[in-house]
C-alpha positions as CSV (number, residue, x, y, z in Angstrom):
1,X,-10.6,-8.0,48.4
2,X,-11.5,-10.6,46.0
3,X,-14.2,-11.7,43.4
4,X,-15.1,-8.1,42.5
5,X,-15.5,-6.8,45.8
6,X,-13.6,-4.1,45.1
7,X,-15.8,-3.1,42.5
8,X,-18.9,-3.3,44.3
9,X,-17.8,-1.6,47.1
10,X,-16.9,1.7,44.1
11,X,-20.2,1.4,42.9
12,X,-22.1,1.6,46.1
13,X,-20.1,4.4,47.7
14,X,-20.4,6.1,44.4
15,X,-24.6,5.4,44.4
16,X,-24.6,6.9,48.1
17,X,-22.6,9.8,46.8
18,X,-25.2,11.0,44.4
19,X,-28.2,10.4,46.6
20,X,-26.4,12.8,49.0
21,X,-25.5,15.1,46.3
22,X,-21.7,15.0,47.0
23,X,-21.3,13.7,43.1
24,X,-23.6,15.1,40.0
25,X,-24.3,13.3,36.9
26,X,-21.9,14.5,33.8
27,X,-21.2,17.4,35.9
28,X,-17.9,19.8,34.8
29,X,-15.4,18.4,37.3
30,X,-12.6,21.0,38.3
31,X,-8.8,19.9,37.1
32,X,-7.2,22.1,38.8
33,X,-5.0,20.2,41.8
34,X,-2.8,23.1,42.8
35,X,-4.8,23.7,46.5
36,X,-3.8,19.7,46.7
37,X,0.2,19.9,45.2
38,X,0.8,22.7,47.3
39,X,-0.6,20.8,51.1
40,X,1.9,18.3,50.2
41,X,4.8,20.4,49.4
42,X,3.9,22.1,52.9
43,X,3.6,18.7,54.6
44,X,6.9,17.6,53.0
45,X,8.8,21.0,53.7
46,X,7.6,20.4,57.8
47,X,8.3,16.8,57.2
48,X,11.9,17.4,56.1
49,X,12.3,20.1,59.2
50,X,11.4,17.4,61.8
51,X,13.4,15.0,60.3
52,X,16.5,15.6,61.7
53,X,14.8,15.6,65.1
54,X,14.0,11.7,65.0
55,X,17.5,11.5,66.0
56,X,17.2,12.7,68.8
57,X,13.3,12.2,70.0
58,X,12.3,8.6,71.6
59,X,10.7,6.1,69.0
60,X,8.0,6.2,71.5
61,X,7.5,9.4,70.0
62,X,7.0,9.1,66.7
63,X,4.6,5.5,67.1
């Protein structure tokens, strides 16, 4: 995206986000990301199990 687009886009989705009360106004915003660190540590732990698999599976598989 170029000439700001990128920036309008933000701002719109952001505007539609508070009319639909997804977002609040100076609203106390939670910090806490462990829910998120540990989804990926279980997508990389299943990730790394089925890794040696690709070996042996069709790339037709895996597309």
């Amino acid at each position: 995206m170029a000439g700001g687009a990128e920036q309008q886009l933000l701002f719109t989705l952001l505007k539609q986000f508070k009319e639909r009360g997804w977002l609040k106004e100076r609203g106390k915003q939670r910090t806490d990301s462990t829910h998120v660190l540990a989804a990926i540590r279980n997508l990389n732990k299943t990730f790394l199990k089925l890794k040696p698999l690709s070996v042996e599976l069709p790339q037709s598989f895996w597309c």
